[in-house]
N, CA, C and O atoms as a MOPAC input file, in Angstrom:
PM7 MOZYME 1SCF
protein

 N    195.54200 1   -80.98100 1   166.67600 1
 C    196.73500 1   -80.91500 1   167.49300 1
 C    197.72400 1   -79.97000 1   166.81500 1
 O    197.57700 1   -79.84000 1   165.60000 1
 N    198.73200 1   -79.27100 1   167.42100 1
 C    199.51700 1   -78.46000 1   166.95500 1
 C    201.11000 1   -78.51100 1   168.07400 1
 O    201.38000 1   -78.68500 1   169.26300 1
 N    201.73000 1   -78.27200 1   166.95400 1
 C    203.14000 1   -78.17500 1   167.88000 1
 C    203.50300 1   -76.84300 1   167.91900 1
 O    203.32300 1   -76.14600 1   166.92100 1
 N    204.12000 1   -76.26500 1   169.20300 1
 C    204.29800 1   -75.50600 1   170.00100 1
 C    206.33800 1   -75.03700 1   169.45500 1
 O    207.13700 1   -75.97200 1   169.40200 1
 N    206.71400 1   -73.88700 1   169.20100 1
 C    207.63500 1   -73.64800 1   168.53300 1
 C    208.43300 1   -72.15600 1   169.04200 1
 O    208.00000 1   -71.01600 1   168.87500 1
 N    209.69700 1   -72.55600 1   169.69300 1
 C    210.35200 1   -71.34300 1   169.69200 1
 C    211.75200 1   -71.43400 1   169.60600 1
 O    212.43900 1   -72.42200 1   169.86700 1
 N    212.12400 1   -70.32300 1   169.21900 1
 C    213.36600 1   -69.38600 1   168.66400 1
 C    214.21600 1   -69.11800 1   169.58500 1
 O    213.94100 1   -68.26400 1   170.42800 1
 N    215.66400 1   -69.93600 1   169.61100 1
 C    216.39000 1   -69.06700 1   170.19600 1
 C    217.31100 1   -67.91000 1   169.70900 1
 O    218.27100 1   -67.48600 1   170.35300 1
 N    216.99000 1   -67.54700 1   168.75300 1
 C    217.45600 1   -66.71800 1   167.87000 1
 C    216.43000 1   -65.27400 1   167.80100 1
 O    216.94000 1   -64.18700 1   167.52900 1
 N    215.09400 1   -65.39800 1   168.05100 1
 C    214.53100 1   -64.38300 1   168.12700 1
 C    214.12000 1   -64.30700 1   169.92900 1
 O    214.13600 1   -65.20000 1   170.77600 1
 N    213.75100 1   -62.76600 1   170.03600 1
 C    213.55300 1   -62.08800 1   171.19800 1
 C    212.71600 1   -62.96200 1   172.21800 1
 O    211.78400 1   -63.54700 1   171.66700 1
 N    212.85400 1   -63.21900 1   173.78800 1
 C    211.53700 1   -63.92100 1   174.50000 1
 C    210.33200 1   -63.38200 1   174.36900 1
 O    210.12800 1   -62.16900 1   174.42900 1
 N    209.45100 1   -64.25500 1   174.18100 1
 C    208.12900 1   -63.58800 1   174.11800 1
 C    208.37400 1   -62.69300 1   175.33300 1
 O    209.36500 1   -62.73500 1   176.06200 1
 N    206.97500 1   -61.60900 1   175.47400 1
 C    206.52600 1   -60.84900 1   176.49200 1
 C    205.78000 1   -61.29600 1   177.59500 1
 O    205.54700 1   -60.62800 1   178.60200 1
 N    205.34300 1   -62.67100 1   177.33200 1
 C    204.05900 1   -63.46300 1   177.58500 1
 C    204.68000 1   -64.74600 1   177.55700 1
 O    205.82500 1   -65.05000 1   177.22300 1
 N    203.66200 1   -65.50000 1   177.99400 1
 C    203.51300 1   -66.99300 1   178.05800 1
 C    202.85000 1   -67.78800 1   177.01600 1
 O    201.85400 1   -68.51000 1   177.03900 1
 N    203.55900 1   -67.50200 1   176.23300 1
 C    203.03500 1   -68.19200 1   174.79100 1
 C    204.51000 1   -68.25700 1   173.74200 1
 O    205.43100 1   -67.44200 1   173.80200 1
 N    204.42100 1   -69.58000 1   172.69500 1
 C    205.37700 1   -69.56700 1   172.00900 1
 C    205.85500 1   -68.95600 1   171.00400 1
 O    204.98600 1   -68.11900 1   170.76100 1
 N    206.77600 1   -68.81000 1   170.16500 1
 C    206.70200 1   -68.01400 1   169.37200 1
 C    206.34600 1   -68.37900 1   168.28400 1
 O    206.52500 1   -67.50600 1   167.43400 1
 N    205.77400 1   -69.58500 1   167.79200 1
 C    204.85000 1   -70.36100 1   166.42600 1
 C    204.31000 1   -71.73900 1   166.94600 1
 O    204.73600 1   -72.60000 1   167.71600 1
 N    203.30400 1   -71.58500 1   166.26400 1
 C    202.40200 1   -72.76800 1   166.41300 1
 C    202.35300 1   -73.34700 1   165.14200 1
 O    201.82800 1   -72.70200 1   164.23400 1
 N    202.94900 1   -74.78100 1   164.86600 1
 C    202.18800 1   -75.49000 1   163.44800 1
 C    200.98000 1   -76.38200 1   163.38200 1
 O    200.97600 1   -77.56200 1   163.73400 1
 N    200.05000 1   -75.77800 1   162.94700 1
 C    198.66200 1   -76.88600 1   162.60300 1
 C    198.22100 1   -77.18200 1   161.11500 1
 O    197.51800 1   -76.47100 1   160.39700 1
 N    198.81000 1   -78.41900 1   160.82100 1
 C    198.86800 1   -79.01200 1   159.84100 1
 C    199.65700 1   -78.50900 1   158.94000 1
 O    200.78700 1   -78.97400 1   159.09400 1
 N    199.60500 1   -77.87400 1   158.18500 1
 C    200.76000 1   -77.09400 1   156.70100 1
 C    200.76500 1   -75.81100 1   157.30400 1
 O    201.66200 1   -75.17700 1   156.74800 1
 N    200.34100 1   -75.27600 1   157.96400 1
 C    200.18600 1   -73.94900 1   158.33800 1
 C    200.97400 1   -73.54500 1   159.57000 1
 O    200.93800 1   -74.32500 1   160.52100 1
 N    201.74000 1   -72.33400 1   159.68700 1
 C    202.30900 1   -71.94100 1   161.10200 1
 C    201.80500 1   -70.67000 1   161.12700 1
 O    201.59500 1   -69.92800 1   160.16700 1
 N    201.63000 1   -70.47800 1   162.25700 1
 C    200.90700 1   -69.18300 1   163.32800 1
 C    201.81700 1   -68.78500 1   164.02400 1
 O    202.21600 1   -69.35700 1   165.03900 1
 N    202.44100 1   -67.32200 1   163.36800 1
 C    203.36000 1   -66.76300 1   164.40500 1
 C    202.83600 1   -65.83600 1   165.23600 1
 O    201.99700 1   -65.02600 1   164.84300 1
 N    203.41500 1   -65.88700 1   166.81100 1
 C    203.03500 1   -64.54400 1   167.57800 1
 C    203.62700 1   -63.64200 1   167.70900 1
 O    204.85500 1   -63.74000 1   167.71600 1
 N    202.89400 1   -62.19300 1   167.89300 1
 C    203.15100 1   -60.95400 1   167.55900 1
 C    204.94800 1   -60.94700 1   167.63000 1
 O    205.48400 1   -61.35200 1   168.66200 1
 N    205.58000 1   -60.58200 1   166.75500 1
 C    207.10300 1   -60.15100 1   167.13500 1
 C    207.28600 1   -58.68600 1   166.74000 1
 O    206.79800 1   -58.14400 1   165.74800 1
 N    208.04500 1   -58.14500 1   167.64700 1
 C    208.52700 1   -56.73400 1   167.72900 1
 C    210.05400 1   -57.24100 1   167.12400 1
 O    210.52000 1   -58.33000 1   166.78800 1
 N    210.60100 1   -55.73600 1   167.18100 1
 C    211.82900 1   -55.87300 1   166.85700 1
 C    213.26700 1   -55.73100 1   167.66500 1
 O    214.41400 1   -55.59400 1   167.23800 1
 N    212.62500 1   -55.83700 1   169.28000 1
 C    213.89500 1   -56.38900 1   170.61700 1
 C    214.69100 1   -57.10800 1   169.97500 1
 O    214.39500 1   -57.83300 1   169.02500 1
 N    215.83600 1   -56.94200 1   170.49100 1
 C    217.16900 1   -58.03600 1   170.03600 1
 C    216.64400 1   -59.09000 1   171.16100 1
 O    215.94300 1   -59.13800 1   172.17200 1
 N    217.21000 1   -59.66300 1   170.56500 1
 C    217.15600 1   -61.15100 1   171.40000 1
 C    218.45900 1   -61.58000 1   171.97700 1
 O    218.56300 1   -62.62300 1   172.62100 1
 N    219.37200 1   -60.83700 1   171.76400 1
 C    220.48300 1   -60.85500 1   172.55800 1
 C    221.00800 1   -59.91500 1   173.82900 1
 O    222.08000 1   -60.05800 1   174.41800 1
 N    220.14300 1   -59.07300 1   174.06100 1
 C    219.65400 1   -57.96000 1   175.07300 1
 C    219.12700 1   -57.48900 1   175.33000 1
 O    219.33400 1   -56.76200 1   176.30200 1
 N    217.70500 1   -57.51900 1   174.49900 1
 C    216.11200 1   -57.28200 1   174.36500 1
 C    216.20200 1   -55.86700 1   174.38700 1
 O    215.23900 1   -55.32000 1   174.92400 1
 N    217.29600 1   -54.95600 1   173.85100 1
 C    217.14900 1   -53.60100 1   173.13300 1
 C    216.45200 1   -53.85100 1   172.44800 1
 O    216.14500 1   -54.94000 1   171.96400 1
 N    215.95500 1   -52.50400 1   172.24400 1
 C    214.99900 1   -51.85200 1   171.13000 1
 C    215.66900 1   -51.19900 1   170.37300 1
 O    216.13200 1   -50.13800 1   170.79200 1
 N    215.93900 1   -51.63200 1   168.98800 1
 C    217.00300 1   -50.96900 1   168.02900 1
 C    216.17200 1   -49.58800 1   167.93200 1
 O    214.95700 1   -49.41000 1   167.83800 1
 N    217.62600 1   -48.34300 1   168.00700 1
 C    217.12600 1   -47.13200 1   167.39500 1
 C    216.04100 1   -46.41000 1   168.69400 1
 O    215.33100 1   -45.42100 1   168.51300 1
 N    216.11000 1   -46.91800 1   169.53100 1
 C    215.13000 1   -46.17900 1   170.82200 1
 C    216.09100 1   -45.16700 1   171.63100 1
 O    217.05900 1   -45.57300 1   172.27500 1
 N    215.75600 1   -43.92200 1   171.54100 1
 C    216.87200 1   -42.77200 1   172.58200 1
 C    215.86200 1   -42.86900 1   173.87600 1
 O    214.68700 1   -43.20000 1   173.71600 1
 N    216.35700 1   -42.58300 1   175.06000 1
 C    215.74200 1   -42.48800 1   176.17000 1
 C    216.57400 1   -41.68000 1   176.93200 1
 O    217.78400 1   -41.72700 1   177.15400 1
 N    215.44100 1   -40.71900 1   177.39000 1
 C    215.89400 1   -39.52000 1   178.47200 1
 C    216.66800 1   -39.93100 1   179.52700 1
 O    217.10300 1   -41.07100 1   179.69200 1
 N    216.84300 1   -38.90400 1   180.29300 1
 C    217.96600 1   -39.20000 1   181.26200 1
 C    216.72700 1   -40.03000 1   182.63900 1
 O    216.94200 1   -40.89700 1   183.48700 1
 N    215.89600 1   -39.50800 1   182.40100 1
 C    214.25800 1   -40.36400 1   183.63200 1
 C    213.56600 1   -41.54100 1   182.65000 1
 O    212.43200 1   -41.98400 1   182.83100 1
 N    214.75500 1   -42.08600 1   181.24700 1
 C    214.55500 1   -43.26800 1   181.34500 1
 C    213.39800 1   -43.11700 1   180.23600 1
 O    213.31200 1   -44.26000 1   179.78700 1
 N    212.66100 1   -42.48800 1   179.70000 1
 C    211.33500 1   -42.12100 1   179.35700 1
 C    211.82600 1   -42.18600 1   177.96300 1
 O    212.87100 1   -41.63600 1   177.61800 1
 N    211.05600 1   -42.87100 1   177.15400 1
 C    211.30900 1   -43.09000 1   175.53200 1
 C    211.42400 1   -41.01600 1   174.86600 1
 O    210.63700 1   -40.08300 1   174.70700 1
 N    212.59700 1   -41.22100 1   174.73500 1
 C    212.28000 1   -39.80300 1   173.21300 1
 C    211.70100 1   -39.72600 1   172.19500 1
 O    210.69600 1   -39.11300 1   171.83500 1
 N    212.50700 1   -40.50400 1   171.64100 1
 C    212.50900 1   -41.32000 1   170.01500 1
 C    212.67200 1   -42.38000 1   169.55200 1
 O    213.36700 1   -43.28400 1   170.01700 1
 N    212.10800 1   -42.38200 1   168.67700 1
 C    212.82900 1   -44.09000 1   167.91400 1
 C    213.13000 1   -43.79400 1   166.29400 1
 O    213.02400 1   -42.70800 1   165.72500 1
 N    213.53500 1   -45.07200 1   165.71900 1
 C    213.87300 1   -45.07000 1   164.36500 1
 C    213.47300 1   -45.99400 1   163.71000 1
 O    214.12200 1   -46.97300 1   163.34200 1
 N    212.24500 1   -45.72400 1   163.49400 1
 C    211.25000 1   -46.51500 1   162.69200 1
 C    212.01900 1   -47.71300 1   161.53400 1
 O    211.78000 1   -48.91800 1   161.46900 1
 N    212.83100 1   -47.03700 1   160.83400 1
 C    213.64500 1   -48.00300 1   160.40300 1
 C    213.95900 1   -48.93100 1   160.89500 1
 O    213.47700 1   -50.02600 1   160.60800 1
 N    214.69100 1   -48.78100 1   161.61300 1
 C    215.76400 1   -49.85700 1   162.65000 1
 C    215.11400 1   -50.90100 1   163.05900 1
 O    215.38300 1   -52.10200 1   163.08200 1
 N    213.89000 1   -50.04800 1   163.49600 1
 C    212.99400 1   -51.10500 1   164.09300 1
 C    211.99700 1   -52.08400 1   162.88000 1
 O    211.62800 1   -53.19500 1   163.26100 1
 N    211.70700 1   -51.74300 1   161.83400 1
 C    211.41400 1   -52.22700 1   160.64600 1
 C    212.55900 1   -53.36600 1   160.50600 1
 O    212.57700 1   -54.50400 1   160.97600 1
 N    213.19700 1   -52.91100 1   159.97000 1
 C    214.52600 1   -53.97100 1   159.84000 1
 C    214.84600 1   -55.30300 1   160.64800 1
 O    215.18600 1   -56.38000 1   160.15700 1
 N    214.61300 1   -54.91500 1   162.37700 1
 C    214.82800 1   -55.51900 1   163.60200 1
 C    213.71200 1   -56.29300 1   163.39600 1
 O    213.76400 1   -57.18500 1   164.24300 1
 N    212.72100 1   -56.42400 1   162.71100 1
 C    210.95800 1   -56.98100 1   163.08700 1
 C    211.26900 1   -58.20200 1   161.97600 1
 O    211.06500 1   -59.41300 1   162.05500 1
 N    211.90200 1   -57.29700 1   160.80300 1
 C    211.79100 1   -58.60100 1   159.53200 1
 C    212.82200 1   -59.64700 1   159.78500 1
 O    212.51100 1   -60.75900 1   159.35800 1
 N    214.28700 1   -59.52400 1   160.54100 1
 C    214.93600 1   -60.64400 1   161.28200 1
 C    214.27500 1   -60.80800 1   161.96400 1
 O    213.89700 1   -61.94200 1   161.67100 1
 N    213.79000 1   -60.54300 1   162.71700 1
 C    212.84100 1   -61.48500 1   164.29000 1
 C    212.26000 1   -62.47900 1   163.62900 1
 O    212.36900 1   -63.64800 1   163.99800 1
 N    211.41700 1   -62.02100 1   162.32400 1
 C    210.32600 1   -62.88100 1   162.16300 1
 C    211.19900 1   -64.47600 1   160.54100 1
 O    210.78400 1   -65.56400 1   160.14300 1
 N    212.01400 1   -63.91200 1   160.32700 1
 C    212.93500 1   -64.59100 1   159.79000 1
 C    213.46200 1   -65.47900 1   160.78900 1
 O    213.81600 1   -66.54100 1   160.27800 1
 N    213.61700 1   -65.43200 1   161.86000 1
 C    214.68000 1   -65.95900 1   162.90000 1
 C    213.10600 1   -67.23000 1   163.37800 1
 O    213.08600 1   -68.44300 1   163.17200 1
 N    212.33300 1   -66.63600 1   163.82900 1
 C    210.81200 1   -67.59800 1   163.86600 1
 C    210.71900 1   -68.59100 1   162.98100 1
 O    210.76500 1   -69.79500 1   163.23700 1
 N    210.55400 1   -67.95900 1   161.67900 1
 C    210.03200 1   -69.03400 1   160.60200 1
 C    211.54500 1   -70.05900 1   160.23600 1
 O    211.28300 1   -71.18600 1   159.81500 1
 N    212.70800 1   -69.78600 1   160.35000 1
 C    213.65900 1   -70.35700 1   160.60400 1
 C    213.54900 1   -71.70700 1   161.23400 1
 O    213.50700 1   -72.86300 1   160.81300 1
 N    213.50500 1   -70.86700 1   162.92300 1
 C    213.01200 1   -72.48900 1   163.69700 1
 C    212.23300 1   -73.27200 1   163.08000 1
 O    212.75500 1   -74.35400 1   162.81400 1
 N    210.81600 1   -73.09900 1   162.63200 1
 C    210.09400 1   -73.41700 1   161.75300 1
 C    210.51500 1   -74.34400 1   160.94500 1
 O    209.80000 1   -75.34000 1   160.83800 1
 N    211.57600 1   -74.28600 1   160.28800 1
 C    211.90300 1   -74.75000 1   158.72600 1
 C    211.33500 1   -74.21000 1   157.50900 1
 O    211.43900 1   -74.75100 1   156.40700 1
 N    210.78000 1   -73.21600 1   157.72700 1
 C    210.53900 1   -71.96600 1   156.93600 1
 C    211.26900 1   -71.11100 1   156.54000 1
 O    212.43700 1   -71.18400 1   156.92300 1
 N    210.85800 1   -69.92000 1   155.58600 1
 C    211.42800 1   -68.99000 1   155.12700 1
 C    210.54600 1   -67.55000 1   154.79700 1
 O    209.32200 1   -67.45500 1   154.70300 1
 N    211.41300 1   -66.63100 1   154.67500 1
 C    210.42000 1   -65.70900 1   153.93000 1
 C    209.37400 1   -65.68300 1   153.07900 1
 O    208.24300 1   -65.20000 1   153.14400 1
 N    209.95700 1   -66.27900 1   152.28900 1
 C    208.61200 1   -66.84700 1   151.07700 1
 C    207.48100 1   -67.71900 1   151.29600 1
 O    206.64200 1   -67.90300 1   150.41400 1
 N    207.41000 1   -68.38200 1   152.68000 1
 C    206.62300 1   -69.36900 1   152.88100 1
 C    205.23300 1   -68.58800 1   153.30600 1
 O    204.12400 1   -69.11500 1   153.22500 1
 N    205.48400 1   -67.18900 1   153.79100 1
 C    204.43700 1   -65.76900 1   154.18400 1
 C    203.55100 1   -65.95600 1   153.78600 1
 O    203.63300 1   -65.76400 1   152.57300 1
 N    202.43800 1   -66.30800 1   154.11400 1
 C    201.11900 1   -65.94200 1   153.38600 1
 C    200.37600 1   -64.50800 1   153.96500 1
 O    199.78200 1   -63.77100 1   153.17800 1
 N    200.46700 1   -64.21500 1   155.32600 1
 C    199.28600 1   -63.29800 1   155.20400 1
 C    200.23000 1   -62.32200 1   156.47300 1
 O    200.82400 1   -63.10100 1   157.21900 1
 N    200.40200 1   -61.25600 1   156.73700 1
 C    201.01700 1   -60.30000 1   157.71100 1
 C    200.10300 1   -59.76200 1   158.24200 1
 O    199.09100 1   -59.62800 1   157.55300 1
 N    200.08200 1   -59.21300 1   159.73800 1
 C    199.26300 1   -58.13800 1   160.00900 1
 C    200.14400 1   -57.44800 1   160.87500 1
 O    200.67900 1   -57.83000 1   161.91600 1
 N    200.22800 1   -55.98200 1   160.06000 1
 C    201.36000 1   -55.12700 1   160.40800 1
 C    200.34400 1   -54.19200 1   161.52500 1
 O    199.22300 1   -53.76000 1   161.25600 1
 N    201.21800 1   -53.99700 1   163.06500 1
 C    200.35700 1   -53.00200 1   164.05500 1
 C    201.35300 1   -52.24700 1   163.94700 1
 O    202.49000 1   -52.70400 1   164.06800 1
 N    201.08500 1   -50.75900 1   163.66100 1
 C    201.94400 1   -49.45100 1   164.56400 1
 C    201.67000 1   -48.56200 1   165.24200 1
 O    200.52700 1   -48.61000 1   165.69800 1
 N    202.24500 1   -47.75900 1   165.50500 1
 C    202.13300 1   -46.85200 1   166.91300 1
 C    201.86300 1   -45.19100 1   166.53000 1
 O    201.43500 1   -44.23100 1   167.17200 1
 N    202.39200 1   -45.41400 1   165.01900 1
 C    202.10000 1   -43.59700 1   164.76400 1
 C    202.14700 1   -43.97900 1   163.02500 1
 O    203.08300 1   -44.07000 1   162.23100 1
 N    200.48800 1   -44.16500 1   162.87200 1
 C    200.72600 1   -44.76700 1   161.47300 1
 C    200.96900 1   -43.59800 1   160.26400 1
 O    201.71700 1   -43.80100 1   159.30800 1
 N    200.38100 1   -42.62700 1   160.42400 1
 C    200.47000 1   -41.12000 1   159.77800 1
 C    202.41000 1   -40.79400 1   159.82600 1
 O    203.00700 1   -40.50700 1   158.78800 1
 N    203.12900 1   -40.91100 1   161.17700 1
 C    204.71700 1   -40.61300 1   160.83300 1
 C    205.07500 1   -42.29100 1   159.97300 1
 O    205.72700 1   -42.45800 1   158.94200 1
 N    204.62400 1   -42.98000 1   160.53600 1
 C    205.64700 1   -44.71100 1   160.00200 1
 C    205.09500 1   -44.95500 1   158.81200 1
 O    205.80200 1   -44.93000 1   157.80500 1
 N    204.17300 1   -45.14100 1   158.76600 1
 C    203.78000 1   -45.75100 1   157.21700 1
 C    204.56800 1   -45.60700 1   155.81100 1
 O    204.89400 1   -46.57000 1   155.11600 1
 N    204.80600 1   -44.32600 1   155.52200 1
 C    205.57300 1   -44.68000 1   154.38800 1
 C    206.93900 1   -45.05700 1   154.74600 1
 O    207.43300 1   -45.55700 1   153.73500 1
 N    207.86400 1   -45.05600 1   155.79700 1
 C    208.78700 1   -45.61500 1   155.72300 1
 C    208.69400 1   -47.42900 1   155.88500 1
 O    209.29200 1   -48.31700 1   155.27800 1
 N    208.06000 1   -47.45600 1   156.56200 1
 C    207.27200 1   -48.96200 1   156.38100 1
 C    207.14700 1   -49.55800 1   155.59400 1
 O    207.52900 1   -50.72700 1   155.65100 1
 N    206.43000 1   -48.94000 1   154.25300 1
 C    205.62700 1   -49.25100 1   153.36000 1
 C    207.17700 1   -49.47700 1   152.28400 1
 O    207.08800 1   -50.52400 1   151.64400 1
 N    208.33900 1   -48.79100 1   152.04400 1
 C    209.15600 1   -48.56500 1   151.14800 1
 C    210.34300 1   -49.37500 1   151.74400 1
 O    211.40300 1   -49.33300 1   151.11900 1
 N    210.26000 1   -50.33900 1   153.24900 1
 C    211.11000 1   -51.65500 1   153.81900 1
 C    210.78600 1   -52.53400 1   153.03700 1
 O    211.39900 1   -53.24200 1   152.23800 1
 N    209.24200 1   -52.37200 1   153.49400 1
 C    208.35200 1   -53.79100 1   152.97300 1
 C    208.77600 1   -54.07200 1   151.47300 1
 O    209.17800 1   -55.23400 1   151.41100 1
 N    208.81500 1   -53.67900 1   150.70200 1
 C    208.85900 1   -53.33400 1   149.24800 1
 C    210.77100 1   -53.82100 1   149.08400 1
 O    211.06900 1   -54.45100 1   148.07000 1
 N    211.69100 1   -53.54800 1   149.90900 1
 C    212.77100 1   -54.11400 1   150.17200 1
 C    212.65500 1   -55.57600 1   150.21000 1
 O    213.27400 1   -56.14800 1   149.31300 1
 N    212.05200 1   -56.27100 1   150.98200 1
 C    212.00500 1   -57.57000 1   151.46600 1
 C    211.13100 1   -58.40600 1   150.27100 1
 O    211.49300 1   -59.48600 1   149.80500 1
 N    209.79600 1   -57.60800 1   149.84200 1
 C    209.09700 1   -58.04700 1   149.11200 1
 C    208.95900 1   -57.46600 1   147.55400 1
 O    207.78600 1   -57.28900 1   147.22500 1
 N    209.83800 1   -57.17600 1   146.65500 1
 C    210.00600 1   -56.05800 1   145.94800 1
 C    208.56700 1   -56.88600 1   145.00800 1
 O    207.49500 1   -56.28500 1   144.93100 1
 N    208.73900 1   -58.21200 1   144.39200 1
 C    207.53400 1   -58.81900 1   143.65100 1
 C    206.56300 1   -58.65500 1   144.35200 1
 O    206.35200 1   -59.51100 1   145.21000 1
 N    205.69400 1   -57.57200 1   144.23900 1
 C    204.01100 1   -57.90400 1   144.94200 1
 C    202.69700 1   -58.73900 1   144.70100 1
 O    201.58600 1   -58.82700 1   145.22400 1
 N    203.40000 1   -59.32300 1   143.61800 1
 C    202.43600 1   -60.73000 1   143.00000 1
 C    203.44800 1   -62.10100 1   143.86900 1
 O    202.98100 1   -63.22300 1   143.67500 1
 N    204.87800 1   -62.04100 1   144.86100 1
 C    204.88100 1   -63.22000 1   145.50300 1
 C    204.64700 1   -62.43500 1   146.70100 1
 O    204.74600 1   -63.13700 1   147.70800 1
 N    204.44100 1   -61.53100 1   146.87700 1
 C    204.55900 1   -61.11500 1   148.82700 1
 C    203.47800 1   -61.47400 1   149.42300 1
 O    202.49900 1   -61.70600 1   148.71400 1
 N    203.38600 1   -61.59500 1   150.68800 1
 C    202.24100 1   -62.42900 1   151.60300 1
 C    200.90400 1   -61.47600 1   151.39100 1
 O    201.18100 1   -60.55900 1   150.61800 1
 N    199.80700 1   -61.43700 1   151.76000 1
 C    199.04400 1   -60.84600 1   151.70300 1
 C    199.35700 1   -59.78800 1   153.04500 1
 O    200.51300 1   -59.85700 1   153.46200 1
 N    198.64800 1   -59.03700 1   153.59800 1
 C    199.13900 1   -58.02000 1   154.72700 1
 C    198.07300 1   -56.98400 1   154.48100 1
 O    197.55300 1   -56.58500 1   153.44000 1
 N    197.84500 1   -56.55900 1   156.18400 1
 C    196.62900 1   -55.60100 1   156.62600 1
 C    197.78700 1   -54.92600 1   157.61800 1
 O    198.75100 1   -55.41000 1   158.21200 1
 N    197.29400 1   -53.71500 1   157.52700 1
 C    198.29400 1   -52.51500 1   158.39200 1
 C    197.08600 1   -51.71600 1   159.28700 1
 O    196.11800 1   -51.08200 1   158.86600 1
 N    197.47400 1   -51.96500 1   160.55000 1
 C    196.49000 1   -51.30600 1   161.37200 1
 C    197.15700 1   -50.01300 1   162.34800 1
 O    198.20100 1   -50.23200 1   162.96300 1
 N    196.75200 1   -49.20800 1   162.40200 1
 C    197.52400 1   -47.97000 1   163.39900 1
 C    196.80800 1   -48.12600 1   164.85600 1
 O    195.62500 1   -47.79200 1   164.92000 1
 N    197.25100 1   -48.46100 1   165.66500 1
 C    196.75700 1   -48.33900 1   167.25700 1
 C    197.62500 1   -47.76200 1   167.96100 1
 O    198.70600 1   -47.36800 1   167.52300 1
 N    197.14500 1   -47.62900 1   169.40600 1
 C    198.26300 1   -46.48500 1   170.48400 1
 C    198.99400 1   -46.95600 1   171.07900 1
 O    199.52800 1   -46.00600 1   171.65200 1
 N    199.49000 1   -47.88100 1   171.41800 1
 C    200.46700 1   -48.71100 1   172.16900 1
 C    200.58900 1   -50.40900 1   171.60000 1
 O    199.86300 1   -51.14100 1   170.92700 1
 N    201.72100 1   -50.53200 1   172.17600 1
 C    202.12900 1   -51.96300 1   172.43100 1
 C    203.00400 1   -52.24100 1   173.77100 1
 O    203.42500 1   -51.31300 1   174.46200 1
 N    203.15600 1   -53.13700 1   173.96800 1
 C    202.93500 1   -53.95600 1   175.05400 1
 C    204.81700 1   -53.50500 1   175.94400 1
 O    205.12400 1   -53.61200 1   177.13200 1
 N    205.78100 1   -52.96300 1   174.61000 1
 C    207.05700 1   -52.50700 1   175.26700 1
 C    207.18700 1   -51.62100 1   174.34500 1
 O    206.63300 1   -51.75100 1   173.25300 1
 N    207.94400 1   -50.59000 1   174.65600 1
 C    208.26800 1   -49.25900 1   174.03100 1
 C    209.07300 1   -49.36700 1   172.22500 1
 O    210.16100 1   -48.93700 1   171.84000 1
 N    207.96900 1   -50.12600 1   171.46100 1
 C    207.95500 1   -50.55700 1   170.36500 1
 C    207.65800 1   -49.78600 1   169.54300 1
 O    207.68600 1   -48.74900 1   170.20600 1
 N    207.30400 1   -49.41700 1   168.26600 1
 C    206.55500 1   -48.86800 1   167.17300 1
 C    205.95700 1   -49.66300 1   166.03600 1
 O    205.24400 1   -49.17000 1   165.16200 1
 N    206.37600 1   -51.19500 1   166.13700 1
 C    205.66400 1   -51.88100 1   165.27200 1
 C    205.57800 1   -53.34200 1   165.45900 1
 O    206.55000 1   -53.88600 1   165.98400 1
 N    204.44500 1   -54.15000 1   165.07100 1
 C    204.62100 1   -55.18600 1   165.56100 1
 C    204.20300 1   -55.92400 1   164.43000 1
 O    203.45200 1   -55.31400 1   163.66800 1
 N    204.64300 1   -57.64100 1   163.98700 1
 C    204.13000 1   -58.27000 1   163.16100 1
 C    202.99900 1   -59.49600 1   163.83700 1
 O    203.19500 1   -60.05400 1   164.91700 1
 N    202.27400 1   -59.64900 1   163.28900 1
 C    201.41500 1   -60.97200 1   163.38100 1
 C    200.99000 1   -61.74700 1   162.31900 1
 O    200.03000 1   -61.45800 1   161.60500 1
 N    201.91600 1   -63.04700 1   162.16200 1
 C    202.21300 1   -63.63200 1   160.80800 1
 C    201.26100 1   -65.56500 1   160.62000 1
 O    200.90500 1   -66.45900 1   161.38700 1
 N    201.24300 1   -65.30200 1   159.14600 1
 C    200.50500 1   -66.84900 1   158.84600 1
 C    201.50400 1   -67.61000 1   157.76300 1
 O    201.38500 1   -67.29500 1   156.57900 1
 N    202.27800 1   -68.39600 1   158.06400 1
 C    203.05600 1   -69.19500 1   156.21500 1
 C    202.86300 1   -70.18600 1   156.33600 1
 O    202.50700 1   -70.69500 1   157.39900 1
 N    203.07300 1   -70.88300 1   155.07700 1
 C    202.89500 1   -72.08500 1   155.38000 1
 C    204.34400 1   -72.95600 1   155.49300 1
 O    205.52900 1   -72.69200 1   155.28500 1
 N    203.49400 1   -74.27600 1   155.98800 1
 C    204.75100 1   -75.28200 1   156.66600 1
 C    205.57000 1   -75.82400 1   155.35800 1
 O    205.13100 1   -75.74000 1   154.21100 1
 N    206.88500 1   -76.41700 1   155.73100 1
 C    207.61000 1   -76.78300 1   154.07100 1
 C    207.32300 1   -78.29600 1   155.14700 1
 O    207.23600 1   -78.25300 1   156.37400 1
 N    207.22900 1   -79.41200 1   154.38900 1
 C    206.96800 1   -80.62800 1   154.30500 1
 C    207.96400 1   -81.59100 1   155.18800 1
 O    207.80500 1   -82.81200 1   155.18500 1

């Protein structure tokens, strides 16, 4: 059995699913981008005058992903540190990665406590995003 868990502090899902699941000591977060959750902007996204993504700022949106997922494990009764395992998706892993890679290192500067984490580059996500998390920590008692 597992309990079903969401955030009003982080963004609505995209979908019909919650934003953490706890089964037993363990919580299962789903994918979070870095939408505000107070207007479901996309930090750092320019858009043409036909509406059509320009740019973004990989940063911003880095930044925007690690509150989202802070704001999750929150509800939770979790924390950052509770991270065990990340799986980082992006959208242009050749431009993002090292700015990515030198956030992460912000949040997690000890790499003997940071969660474990796999970084995958694919072509889209699901809203005019550039990165997405899919997270495992464990439960505090």
């Amino acid at each position: 059995m597992s309990d079903s868990i969401q955030s009003g502090n982080a963004p609505k899902a995209v979908g019909s699913y919650p934003h953490a699941r706890r089964a037993g000591n363990l919580l299962f977060l789903s994918g979070i981008g870095p939408r505000s959750a107070t207007d479901n902007g996309i930090p750092g996204n320019i858009y043409g005058a036909d509406e059509k993504l320009m740019s973004y700022d990989i940063a911003a949106q880095c930044h925007a992903v690690f509150a989202n997922v802070r704001s999750v494990l929150e509800a939770c009764g979790a924390g950052m540190d509770d991270l065990l395992d990340v799986t980082v998706y992006m959208t242009d892993m050749a431009k993002d990665f090292p700015v990515y890679n030198r956030i992460w290192a912000e949040y997690f500067p000890d790499s003997g406590k940071a969660p474990c984490r796999t970084t995958l580059g694919i072509t889209s996500l699901p809203t005019p995003i550039a990165i997405e998390l899919k997270c495992i920590a464990t439960a505090r008692s």
